[in-house]
N, C-alpha and C positions, 0 to 999 in steps of 0.2 A: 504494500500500500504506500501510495506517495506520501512523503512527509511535507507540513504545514510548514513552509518560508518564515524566515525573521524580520524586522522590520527590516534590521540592520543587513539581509541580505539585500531587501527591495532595494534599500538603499547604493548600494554595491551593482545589482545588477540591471536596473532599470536606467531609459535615457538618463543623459547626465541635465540635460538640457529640458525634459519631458517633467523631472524633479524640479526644477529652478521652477518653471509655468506652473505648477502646480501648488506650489506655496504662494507665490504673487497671487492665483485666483482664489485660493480659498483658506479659511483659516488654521492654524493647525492642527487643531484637536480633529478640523474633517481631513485637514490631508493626511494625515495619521491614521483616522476610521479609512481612508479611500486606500492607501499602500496595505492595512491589515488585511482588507478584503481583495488583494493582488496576489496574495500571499496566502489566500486560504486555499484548499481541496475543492477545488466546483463541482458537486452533486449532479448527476442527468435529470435532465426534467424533460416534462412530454406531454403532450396534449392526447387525448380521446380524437382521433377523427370521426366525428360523428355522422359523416355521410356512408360510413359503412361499419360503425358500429357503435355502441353505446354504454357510457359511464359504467353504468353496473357489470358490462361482464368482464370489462377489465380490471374492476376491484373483483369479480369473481376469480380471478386469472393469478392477482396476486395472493387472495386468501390461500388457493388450493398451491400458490407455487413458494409458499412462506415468504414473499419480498415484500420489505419492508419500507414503507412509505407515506408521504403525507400529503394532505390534500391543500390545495391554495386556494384561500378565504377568498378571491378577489376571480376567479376562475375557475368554475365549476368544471370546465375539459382538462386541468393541467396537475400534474401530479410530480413530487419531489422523490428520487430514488435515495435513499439513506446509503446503501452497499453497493448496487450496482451501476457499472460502468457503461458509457454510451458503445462501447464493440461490444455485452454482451447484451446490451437490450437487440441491436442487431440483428441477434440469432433466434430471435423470437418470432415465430409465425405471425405476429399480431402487429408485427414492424415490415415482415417482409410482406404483408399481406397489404398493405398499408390505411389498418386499422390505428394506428398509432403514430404519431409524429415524433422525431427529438427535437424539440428547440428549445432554446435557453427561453424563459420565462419572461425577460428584459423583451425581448421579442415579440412576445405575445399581445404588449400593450400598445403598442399601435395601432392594431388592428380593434382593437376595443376603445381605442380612441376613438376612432372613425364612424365605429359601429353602423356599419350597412347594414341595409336593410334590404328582403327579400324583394325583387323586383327591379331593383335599382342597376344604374349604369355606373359602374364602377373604374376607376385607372388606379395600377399600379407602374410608376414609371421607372423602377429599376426593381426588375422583382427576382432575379435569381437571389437564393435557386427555392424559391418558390417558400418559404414558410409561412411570410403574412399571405401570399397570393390565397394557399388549401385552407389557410386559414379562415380566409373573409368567403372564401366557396360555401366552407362548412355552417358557416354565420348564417349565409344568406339561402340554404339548404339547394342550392345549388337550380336559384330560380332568381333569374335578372343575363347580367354579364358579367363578364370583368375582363378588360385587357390590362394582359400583363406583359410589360414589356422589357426588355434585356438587350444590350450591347453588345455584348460577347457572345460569339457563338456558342463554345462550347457549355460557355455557362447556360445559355439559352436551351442547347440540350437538357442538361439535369431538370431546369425548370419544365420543360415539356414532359421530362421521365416520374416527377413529382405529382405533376398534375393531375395524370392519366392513372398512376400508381395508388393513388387515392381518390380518384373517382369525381374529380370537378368539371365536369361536363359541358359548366356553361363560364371557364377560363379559355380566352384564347389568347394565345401564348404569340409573340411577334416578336423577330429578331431586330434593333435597329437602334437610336438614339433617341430617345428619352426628351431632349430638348427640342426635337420636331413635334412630339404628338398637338401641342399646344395649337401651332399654329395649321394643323394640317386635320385637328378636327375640336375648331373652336367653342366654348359652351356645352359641350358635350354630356360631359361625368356630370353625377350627382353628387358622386363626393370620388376625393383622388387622394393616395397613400402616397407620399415622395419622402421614400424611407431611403436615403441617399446612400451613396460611396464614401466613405470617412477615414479619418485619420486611425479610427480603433482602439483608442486610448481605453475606452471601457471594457476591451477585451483582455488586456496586457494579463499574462499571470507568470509572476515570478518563479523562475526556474526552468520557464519554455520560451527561448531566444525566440523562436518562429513567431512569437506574438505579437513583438517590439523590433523585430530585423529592417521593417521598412518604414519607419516611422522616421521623421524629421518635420523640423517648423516649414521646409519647402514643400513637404507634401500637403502639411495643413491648410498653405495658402492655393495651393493648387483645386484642394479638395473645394474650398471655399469659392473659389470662380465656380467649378462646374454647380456646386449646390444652388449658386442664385442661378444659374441658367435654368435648373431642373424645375425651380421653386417660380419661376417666369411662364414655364410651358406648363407648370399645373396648373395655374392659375388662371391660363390663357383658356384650357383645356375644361375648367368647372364653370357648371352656368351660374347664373347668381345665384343666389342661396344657398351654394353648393356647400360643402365642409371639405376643407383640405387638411392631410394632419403629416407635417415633417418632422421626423425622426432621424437620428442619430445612433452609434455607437461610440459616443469619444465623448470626453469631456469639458474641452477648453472652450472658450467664449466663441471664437472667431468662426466655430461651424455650425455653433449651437445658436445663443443670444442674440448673436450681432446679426446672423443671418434674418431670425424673424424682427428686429428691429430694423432692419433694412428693407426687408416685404413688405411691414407696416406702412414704412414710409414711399414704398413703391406700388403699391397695388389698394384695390382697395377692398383689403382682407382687414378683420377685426378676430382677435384672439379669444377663444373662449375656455372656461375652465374644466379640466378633464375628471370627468365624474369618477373616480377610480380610488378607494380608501386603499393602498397599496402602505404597509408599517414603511418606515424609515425612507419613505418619498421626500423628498425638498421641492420647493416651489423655483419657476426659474430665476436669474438674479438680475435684477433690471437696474441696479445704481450706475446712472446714466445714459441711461435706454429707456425706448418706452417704455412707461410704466406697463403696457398688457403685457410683456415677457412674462412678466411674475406668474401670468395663467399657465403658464407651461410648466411642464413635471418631470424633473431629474432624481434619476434611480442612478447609486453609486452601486460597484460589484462590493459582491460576499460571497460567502457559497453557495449560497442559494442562484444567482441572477449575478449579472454582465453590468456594466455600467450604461448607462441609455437616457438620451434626452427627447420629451415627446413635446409637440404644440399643434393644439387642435384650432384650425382657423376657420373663418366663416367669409366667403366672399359676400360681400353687401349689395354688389351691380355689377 
């Protein structure tokens, strides 16, 4: 079994530069609770696909199979594994059947931000490899649309192998860029997910280099162009009264905060607060931003969940 990191490792082995940004943004006592939780053991978690199957038989699955596990207050499809590892849930008929999803739990709240509804026209503008996409299928019982679009081919593959693997029928899956759909089918969505490409900071976990190998402040700002392009074509892309809700895995201001105070002031989006009792959520941090930031909702990692920033907006016209 992996052993639980030191501060004093995080300290040692995380950017040198990723640490400096981290103390300037937040205070200590939280960048202290954020490095512990870099440094914990992260638990599998997983959701019920409920388009092909249901809650009870896979607490039936786990009673007869002794795995031990707990339920999350705030998500009746998603469940915490105590002992087992995402390669053995893997081997499970109920995984490869795909009755069952893994996704980190940080993940799952986007799509409960947005919360679609049955019937509706849906965008996902970067959706590999597909977990809010089967996600928001299974919400919406797989009656309306959703395109869900992808950049990358091959990642566009898995996304299409995902889709079909669990049964979302009324996903169609299109290879291309993200920052076209807006203007090429304008007013369209009822509500659009622009769960973007990020720096990853909310995924780092001490002791696995692959986490933190590509990370640098030139990717952040890199990230941070394409994110207003993307946050441009949702927008363009929802008809009024639509809901849009952009998401994050990272932590720092400049992909997170600044981006929807710069929507604010570009678009004419208004931010709404995300009904979601989630323990040890934070509100977003607005001192010297618009004040609506603060309606957004930052989840830092533990072992339970990934670090992940969410804001749910409302186009007005």
């Amino acid at each position: 079994m992996a052993r639980t990191a030191s501060i004093g490792e995080a300290r040692q082995r995380l950017p040198a530069e990723f640490l400096e940004s981290l103390s300037e943004v937040f205070p200590q006592a939280l960048s202290e609770s954020i490095l512990r939780g870099m440094c914990a053991r992260r638990h599998a978690t997983l959701r019920v696909n409920t388009l092909r199957a249901a809650t009870g038989g896979l607490l039936g699955f786990f009673r007869a199979q002794g795995i031990k596990h707990r339920r999350v207050p705030w998500c009746a499809e998603a469940f915490i594994l105590s002992e087992e590892r995402e390669r053995q849930v893997q081997e499970w008929d109920w995984y490869r059947e795909g009755r069952l999803y893994l996704q980190s739990l940080s993940s799952m709240v986007p799509a409960i931000a947005l919360d679609p509804r049955p019937g509706e026209r849906v965008l996902d503008l970067a959706a590999a490899p597909g977990s809010k996409t089967t996600q928001m299928a299974a919400m919406m019982d797989n009656s309306g649309s959703i395109l869900a679009v992808e950049l990358d081919a091959v990642r566009s593959q898995r996304l299409s192998y995902n889709v079909a693997l669990l049964g979302c029928s009324m996903v169609e899956v299109r290879t291309g860029r993200g920052e076209k759909i807006g203007d090429e089918m304008p007013g369209t969505f009822d509500r659009v997910l622009v769960d973007v490409p990020c720096s990853g900071e909310g995924r780092f976990i001490v002791g696995e280099p692959a986490s933190t190998r590509a990370w640098s402040r030139r990717l952040i700002a890199d990230r941070a162009r394409l994110q207003r392009r993307l946050v441009a074509s949702g927008f363009r892309a929802l008809r009024p009264g639509g809901v849009m809700v952009y998401s994050t895995c990272t932590l720092n201001l400049e992909e997170n905060e600044k981006i929807i105070d710069w929507a604010l002031d570009s678009f004419a989006l208004e931010t709404e607060k995300i009904q979601i009792a989630i323990p040890g959520s934070f509100s977003g941090m607005c001192r010297g931003l618009d004040p609506g930031v603060s309606k957004a909702l930052r989840l830092f990692p533990d072992a339970d969940k990934e670090g992940f920033f969410i804001c749910r907006l409302r186009r007005t016209r």
